[in-house]
C-alpha atoms as a printed R data frame, in Angstrom:
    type eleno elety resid chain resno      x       y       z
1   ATOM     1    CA   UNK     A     1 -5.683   0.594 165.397
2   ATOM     2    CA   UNK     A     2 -5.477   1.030 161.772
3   ATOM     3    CA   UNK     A     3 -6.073  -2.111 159.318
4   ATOM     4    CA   UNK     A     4 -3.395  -4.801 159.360
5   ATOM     5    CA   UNK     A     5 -2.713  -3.203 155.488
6   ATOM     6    CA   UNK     A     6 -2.698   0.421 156.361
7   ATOM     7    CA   UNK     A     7  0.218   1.565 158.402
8   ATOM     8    CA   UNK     A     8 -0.373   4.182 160.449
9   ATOM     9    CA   UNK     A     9  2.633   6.522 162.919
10  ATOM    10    CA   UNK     A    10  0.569   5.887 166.309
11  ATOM    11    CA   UNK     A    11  3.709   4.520 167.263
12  ATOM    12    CA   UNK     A    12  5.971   7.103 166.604
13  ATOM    13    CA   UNK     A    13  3.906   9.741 167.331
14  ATOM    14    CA   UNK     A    14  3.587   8.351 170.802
15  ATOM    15    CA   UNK     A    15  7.761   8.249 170.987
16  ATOM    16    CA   UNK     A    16  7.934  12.206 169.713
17  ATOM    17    CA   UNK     A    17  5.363  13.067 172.698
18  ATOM    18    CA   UNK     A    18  7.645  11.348 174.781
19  ATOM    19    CA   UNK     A    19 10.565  13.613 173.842
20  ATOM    20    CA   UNK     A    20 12.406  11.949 171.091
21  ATOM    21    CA   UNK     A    21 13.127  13.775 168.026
22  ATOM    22    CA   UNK     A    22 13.762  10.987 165.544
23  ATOM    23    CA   UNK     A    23 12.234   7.678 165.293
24  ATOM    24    CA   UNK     A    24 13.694   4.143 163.312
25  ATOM    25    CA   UNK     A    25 11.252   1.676 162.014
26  ATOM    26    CA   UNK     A    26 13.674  -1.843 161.638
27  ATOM    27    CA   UNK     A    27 13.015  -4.628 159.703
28  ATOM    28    CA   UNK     A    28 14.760  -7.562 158.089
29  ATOM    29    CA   UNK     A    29 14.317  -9.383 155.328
30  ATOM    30    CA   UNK     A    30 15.852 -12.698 153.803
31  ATOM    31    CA   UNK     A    31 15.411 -14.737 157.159
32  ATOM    32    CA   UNK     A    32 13.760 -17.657 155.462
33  ATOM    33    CA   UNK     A    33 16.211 -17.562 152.720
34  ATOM    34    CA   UNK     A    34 18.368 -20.720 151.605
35  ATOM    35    CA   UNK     A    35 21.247 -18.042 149.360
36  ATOM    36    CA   UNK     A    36 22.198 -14.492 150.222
37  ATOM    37    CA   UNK     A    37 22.410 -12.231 153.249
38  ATOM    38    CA   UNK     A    38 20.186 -11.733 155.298
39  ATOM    39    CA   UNK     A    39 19.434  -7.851 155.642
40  ATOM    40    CA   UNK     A    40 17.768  -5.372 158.144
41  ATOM    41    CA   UNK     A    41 16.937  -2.038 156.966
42  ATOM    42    CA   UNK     A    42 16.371   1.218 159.248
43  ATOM    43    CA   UNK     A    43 14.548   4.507 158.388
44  ATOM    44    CA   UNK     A    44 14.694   7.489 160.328
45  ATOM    45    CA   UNK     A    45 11.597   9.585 160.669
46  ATOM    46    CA   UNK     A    46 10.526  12.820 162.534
47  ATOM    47    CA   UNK     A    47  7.561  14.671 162.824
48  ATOM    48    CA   UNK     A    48  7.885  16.870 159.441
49  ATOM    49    CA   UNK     A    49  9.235  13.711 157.575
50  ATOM    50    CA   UNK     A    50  6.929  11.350 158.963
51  ATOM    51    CA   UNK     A    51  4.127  13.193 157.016
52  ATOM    52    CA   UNK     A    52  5.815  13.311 153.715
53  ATOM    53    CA   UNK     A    53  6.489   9.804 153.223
54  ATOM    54    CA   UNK     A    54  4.941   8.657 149.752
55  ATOM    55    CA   UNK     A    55  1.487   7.354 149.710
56  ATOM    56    CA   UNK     A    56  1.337   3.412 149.195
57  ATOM    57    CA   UNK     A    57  3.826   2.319 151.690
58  ATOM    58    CA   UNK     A    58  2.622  -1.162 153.093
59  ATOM    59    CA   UNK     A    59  4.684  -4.310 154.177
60  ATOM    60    CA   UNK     A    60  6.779  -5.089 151.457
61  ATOM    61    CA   UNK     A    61  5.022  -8.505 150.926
62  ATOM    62    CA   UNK     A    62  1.744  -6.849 150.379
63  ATOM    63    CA   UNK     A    63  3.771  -5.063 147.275
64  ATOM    64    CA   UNK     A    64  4.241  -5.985 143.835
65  ATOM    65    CA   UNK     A    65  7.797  -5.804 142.489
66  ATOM    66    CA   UNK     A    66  7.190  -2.999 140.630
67  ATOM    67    CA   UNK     A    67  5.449  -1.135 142.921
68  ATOM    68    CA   UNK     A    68  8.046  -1.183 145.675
69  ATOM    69    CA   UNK     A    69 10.234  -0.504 143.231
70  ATOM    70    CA   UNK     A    70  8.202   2.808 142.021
71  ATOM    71    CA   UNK     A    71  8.252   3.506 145.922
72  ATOM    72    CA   UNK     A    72 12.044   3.123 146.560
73  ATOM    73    CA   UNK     A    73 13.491   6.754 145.339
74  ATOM    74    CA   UNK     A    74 10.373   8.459 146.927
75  ATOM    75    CA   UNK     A    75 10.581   6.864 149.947
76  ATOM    76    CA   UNK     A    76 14.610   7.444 149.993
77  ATOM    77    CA   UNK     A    77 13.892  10.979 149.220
78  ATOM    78    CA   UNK     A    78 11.654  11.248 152.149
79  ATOM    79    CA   UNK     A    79 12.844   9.993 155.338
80  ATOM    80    CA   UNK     A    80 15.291  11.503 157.330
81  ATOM    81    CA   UNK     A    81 17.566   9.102 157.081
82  ATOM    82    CA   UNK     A    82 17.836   5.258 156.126
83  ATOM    83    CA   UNK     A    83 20.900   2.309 155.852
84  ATOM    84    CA   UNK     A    84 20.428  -1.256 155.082
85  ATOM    85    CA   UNK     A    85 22.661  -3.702 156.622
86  ATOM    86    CA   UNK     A    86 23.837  -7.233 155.436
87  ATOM    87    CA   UNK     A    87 25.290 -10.343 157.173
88  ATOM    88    CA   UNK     A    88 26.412 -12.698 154.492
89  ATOM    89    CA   UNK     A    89 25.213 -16.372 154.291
90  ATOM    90    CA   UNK     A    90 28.691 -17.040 155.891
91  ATOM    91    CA   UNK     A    91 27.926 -14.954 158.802
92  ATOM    92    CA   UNK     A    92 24.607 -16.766 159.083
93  ATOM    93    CA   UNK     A    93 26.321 -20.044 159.376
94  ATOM    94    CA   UNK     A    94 29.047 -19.055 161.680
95  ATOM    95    CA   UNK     A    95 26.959 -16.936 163.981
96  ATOM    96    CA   UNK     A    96 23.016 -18.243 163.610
97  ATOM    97    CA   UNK     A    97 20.349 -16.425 162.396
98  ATOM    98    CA   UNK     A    98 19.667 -14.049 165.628
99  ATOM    99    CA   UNK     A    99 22.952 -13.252 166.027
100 ATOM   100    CA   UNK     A   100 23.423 -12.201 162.311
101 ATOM   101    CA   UNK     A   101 20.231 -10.081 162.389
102 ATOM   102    CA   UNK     A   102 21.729  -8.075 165.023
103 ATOM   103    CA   UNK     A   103 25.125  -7.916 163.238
104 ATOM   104    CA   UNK     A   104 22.928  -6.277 160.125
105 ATOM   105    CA   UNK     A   105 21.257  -4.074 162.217
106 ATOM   106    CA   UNK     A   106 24.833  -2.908 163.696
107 ATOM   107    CA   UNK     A   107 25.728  -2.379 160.197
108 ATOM   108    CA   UNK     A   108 22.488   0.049 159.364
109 ATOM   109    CA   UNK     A   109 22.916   2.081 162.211
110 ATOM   110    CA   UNK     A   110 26.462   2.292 160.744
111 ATOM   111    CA   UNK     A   111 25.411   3.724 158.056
112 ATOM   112    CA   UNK     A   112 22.724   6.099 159.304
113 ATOM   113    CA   UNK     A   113 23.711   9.680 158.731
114 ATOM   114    CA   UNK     A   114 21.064  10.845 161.514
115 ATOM   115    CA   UNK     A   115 20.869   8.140 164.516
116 ATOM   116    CA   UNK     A   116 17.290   7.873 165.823
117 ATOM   117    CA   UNK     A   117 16.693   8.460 169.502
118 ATOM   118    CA   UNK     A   118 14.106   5.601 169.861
119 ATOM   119    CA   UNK     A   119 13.753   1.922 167.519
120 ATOM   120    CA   UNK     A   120 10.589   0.141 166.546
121 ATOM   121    CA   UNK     A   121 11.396  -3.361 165.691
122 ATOM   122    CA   UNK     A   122  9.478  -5.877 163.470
123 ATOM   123    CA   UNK     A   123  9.026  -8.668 165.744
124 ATOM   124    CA   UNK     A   124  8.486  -9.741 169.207
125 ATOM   125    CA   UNK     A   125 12.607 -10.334 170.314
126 ATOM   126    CA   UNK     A   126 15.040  -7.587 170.228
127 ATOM   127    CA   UNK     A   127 17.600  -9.339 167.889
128 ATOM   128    CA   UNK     A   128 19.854  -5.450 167.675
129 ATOM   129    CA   UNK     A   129 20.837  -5.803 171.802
130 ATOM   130    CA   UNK     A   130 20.154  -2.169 172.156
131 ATOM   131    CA   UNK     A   131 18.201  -1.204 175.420
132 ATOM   132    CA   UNK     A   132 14.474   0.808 174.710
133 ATOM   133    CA   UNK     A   133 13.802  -0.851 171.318
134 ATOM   134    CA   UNK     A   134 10.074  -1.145 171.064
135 ATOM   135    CA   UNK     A   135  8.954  -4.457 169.584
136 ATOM   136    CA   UNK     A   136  5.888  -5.037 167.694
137 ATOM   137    CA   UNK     A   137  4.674  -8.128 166.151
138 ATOM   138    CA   UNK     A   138  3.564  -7.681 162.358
139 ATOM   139    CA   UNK     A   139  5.128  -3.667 162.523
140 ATOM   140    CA   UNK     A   140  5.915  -3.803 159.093
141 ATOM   141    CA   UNK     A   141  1.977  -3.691 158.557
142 ATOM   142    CA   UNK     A   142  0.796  -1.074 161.571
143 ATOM   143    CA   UNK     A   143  3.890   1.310 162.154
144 ATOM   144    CA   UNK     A   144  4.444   3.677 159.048
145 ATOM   145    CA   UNK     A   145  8.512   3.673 159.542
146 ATOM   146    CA   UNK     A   146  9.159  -0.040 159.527
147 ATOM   147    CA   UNK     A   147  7.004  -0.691 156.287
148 ATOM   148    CA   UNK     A   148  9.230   1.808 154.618
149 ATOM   149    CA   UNK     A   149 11.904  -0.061 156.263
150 ATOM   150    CA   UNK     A   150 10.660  -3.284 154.738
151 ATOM   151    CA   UNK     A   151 10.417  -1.750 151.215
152 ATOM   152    CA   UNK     A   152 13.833  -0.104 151.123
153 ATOM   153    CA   UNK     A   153 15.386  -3.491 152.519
154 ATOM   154    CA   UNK     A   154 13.668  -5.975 150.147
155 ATOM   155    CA   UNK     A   155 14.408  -3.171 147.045
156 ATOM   156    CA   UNK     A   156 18.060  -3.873 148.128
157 ATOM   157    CA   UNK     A   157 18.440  -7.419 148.853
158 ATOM   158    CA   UNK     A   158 16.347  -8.204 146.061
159 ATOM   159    CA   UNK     A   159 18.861  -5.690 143.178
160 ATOM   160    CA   UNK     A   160 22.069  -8.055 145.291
161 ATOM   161    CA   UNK     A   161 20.097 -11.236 144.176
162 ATOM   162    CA   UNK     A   162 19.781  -9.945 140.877
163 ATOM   163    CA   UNK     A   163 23.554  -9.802 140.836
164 ATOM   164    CA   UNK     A   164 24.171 -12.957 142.304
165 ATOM   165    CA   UNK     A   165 21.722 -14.159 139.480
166 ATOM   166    CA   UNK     A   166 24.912 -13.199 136.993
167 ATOM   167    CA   UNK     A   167 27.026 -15.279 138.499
168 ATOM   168    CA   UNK     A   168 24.585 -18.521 139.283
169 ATOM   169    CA   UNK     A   169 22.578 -18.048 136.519
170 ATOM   170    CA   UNK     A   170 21.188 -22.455 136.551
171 ATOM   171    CA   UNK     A   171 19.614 -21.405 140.214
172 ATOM   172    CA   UNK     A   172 17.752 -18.309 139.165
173 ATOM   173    CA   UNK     A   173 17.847 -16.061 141.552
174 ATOM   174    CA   UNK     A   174 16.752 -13.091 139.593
175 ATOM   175    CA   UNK     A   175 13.154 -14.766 140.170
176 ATOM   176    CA   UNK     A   176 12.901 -16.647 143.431
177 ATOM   177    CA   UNK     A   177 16.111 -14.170 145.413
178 ATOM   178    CA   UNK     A   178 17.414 -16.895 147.084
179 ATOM   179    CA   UNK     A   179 14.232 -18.326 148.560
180 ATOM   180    CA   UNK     A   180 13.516 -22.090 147.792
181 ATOM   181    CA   UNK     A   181 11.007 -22.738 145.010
182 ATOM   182    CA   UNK     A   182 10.848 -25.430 142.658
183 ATOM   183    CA   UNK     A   183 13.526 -23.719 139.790
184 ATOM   184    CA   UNK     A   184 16.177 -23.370 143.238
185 ATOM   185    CA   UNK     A   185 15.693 -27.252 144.284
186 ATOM   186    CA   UNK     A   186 16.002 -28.231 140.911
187 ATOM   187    CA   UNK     A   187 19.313 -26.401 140.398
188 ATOM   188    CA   UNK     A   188 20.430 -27.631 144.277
189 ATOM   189    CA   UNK     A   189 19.955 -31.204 142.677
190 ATOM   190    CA   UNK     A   190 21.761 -30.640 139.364
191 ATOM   191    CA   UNK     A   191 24.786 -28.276 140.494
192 ATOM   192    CA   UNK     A   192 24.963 -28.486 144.427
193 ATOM   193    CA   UNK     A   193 25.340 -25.806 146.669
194 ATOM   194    CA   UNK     A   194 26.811 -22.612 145.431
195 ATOM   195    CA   UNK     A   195 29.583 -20.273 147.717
196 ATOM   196    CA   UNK     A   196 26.006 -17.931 148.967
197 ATOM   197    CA   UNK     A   197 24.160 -21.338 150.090
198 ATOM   198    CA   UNK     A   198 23.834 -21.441 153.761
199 ATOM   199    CA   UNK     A   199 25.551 -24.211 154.397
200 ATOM   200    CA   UNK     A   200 24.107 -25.262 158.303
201 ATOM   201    CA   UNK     A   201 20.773 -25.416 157.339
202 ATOM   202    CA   UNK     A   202 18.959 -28.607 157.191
203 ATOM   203    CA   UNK     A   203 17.814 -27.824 153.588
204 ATOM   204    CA   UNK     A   204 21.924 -28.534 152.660
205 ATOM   205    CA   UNK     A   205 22.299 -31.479 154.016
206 ATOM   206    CA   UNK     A   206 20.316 -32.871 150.841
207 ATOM   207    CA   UNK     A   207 22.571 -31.411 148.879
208 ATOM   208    CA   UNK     A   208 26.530 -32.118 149.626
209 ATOM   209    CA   UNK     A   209 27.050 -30.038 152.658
């Protein structure tokens, strides 16, 4: 195995021997969020595109800002194909967090111009319901197409947050994207929760909900 920071595409190199001709890394972001959808983003790789991805791909956490943001267009340019898919804080409430994951990922695959024959999921339970997913605790650090995945999903969620940041401006979410931190609890405590707040987590019950 490669380092935990240095994905490698043992994985899907293993799925093309096995016959399939496209591979999708999956990965989510926004799960430990308090505001904003959670999202699950899916790149689709083969074995020319799987060797042109951009050098520097990691896990999105192990990124800077800018330098997932440097990464996005490359990456987007290279894959075969990619989606991200959302499930709004509503969704989250009135479905739960697993359930809402795998209406996201139903959403990406939506969206996928090329469908990949075989799935590698961040993780170690298959939140999409789709038979033959491969899951892989801490993929998004050893399996080259879900780090892309990660980058291309936080890139995304993060730009909505920004947006959301225009509208909620006291709560910040330009800087923490929904995530608690001290500048969000503060803002809970002065304004209450806003319409993106998930509302049945325990966090809201401090706050009006």
């Amino acid at each position: 195995m490669a380092p935990v920071c240095d994905p490698h595409w043992d994985y899907e190199m293993a799925m093309f021997d096995e016959g399939a001709a496209t591979v999708g890394g999956v990965d989510e972001v926004g799960r430990g969020a308090w505001a904003g959808p959670v999202s699950v983003g899916v790149t689709v790789v083969d074995r020319a595109t799987i060797f042109a991805l951009p050098s520097g791909v990691r896990d999105s956490k192990m990124l800077s800002p800018l330098a997932r943001e440097r990464l996005f267009d490359p990456l987007r340019a290279a894959v075969t194909a990619y989606s991200i898919g959302h499930a709004t804080s509503d969704e989250c409430d009135l479905l739960g967090m697993t359930a809402a994951l795998g209406l996201a990922t139903t959403r990406a695959l939506a969206g996928l111009a090329v469908q990949p024959d075989r799935l590698i999921l961040d993780g170690t339970h298959n939140y999409t319901g789709l038979p033959g997913v491969l899951t892989v605790a801490r993929a998004d650090q050893v399996a080259i197409s879900v780090a892309a995945a990660s980058v291309l999903a936080k890139v995304t969620r993060d730009r909505l947050m920004v947006e959301q940041a225009g509208l909620f401006p006291e709560f910040c979410f330009h800087a923490n994207k929904g995530y608690p931190s001290p500048d969000h609890r503060r803002a809970l405590s002065m304004h209450g929760l806003t319409t993106i707040h998930r509302r049945s987590w325990s966090f809201a019950n401090d706050y009006g909900a």
